[in-house]
N, C-alpha and C positions, 0 to 999 in steps of 0.2 A: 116493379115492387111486388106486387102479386107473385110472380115467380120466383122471385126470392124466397117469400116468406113461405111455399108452396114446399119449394125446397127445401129451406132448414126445417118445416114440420116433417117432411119425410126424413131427417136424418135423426130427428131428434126421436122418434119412433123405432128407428132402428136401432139407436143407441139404447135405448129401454129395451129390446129384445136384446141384445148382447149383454143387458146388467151393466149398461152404464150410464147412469144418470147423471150425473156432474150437471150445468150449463145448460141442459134444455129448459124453458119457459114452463113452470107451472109445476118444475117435481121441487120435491119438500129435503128440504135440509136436511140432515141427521136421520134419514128414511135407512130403509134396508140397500145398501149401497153394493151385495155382492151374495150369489147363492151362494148356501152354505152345502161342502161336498157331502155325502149320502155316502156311510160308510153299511158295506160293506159294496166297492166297484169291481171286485174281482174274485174268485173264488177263493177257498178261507181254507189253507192246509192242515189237517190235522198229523204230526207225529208220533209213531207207536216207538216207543225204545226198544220195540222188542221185534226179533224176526216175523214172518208171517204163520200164519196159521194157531199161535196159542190164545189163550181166553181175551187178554187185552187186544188182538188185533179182529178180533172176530165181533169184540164187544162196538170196538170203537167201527167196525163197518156196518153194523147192524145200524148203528146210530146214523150213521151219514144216508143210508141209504132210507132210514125215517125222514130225515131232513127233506131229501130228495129237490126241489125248487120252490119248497114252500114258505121259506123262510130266508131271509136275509138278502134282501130284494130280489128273489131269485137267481141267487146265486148257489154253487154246490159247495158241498163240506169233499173236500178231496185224501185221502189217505195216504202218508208215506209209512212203508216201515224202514226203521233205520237202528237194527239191533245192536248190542255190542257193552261191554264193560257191565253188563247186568243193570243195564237201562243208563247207564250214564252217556252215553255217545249223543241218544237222540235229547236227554235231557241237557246236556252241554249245548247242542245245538240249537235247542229253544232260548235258554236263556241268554244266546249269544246274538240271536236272530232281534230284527227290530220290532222294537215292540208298537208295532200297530195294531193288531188286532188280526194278522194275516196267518201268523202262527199260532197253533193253539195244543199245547202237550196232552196224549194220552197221560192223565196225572194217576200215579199208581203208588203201592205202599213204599215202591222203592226214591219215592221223593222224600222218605221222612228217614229210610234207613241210609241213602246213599253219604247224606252231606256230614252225617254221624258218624261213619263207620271207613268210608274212603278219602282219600285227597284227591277233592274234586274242586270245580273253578267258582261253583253255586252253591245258596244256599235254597233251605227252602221257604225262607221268606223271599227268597228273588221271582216266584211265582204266586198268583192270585186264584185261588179256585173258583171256577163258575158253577158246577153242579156235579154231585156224584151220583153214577147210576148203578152201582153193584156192588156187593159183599159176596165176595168169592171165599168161604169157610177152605181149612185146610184138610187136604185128606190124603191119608196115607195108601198106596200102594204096591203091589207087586204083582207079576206074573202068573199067570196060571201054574205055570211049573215051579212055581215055589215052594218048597219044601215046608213052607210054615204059612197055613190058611187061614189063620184068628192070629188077633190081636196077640194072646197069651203065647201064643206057640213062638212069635214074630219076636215077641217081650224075652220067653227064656231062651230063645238062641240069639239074642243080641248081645244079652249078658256077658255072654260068654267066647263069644264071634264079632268078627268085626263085620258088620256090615255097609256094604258101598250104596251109599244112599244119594242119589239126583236130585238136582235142584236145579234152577233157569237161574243160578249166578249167588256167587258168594254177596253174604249181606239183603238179598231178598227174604219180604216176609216166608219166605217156605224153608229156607236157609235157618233162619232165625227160629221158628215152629219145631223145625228139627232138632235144633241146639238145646231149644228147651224140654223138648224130650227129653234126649238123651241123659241132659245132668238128670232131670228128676227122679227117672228109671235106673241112671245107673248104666247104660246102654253104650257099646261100643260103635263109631259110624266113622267111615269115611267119607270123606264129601268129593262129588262126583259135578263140578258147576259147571255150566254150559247159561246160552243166552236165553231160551226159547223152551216153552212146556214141549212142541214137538220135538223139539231133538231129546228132551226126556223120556218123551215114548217112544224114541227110537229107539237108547237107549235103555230103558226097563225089555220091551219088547225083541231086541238082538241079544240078550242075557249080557249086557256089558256093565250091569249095575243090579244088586239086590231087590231094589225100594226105592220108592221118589215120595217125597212130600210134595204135594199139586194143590193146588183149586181145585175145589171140587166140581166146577162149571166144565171144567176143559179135561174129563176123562169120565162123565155121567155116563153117556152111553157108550164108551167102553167097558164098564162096568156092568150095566144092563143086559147087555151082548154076551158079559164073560170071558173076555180078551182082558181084561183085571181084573183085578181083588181088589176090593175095600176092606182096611183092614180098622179102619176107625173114621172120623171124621169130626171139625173143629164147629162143634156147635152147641149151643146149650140143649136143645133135643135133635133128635131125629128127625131128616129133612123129607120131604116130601117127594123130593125125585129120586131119593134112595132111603127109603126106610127100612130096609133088613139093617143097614150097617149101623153098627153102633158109635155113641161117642166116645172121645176119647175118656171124660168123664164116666161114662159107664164103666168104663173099664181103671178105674181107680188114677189114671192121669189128669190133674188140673191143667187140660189145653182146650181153650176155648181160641181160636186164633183164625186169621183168615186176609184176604188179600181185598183191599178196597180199589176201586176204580172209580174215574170220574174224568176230567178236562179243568184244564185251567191256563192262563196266558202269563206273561210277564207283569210281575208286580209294578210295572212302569209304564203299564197300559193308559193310555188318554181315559176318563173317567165316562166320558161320552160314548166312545167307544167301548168301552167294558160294559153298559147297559146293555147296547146295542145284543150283542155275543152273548149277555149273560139271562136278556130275557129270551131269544129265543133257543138258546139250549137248553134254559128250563120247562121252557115250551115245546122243544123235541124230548125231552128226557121226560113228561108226564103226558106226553100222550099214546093211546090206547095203541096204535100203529106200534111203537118201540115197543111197549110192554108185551106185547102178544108176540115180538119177534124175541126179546128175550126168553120168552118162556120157552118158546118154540126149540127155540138154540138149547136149551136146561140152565142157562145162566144166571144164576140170584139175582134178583132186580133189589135192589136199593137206594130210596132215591134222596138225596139231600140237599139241599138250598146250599146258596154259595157261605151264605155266613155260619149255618149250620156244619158244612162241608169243613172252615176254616176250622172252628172249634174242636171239630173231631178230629183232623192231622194234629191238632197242637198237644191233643190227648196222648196221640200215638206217640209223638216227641217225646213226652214228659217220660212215659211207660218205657222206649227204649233206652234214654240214660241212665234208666236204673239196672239193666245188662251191658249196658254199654263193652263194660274192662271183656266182660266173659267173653262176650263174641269177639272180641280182638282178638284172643287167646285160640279162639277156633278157626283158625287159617285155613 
């Protein structure tokens, strides 16, 4: 009898370490009957819509490598880039992916311009924003070898010439910046779309395009260097890491306009699981580590809460249906 009972105590002990209590002598009814899993158990992918090298993939590495193993139970933020349709590709692919919490979209302006202006499979309520870290203003450039070095000079040969103007993809906010140049100046442009700011400065820089409207993050010190021109830039004053250059406002244009970046997951995310994601990348996105690498990079730090974050796409929403027809018209 003693062996018995010697027995079932050791099994019944070891069924408590395996999280199963059912039938052993002395565990409580209605107790915690099963650990609950600890998300995140695998490394957490972030995708860039965009090829490698421009401001969104530069931005969204700087961030991971802030992360580094300090967050999300020690686990890494991992980077793909997956460019293509002017960020549609990689944005198709999030919102196709399952939504646990394992994918997470570099979220950019073109999640507010793509579902408006293309036939695409997403909307952008089909995504949740966790945090924005950048306000990337727009700026205009060209070539050293440009024949037109200010604004004015750029303004009366446009008039009158067409110019072949770059963009990273029809329907991106730089796309869009341009568009509304042009009607308000009066300005002739061809539009020259590719997926990526660097093949725009392969571009501007091979002479296979006049001008490119950019971020201003992702050609500063080319600019600094003198490998570009700044010929204006999208901001209510003069920026700190280029204050020669003027705004477009100084120069008699109402463009105040720019490129936002952030992260966000599928709108279908477990709510559990969205805490998890959404405190600590507001916990990587406000600490001094990221911010000193952004500045480092010249990248506008900007940073906004998720609810914050939401309010201000649904802003951008409202604003682009009211161009909606026009940029259709500019194929």
């Amino acid at each position: 009898m003693f062996l018995r009972k010697k027995i079932a105590g050791l099994m019944c002990l070891l069924a408590i370490g395996a999280g199963i209590v059912g039938g052993c002598g002395g565990a409580k009814k209605g107790g915690d009957t099963k650990t609950a899993t600890k998300f995140p158990e695998k490394n957490i992918k972030i995708i860039v819509p965009y090829s490698a090298g421009g401001g969104v993939d530069i931005t969204t590495r700087l961030f991971a490598e802030a992360a580094g193993k300090k967050h999300f139970n020690g686990k890494s933020l991992v980077v793909e880039d997956m460019g293509g349709g002017g960020a549609v590709k990689g944005q198709t692919f999030v919102a196709n992916a399952k939504p646990d919490g394992y994918t997470v979209l570099a979220y950019t302006s073109a999640i507010v311009n793509n579902p408006v202006l293309k036939k695409v499979s997403f909307k952008t309520k089909d995504f949740k924003p966790l945090v924005m870290v950048c306000f990337d203003p727009e700026i205009l450039v060209v070539p050293p070898t440009s024949n037109y070095k200010t604004f004015e000079e750029f303004v009366a040969y446009a008039k009158t010439h067409t110019i072949k103007m770059a963009t990273p993809g029809h329907s991106t906010s730089h796309h869009i910046a341009a568009v509304r140049l042009a009607k308000e100046l009066g300005l002739k442009f061809e539009y020259l779309h590719n997926n990526s700011a660097a093949v725009q400065k392969q571009q501007l820089m091979g002479g296979h395009c006049d001008a490119a409207m950019m971020a201003m993050g992702e050609v500063t010190n080319e600019v600094n260097e003198g490998s570009m021109i700044a010929l204006a830039v999208g901001t209510d004053k003069r920026t700190e890491d280029l204050p020669k250059v003027p705004t477009f406002k100084e120069k008699g244009a109402n463009l105040v306009a720019g490129a936002f970046r952030g992260f966000a997951v599928s709108a279908k995310t477990p709510d559990d699981v969205f805490k998890v994601l959404q405190k600590d990348f507001e916990a990587i996105a406000t600490s001094e580590e990221f911010k000193k690498a952004m500045k480092g990079a010249k990248i506008p730090y900007m940073y906004k809460n998720s609810s914050d974050f939401q309010a201000y796409v649904d802003g951008e929403i409202d604003g682009l249906m009211k161009i909606k027809d026009l940029l259709q018209q500019k194929k």
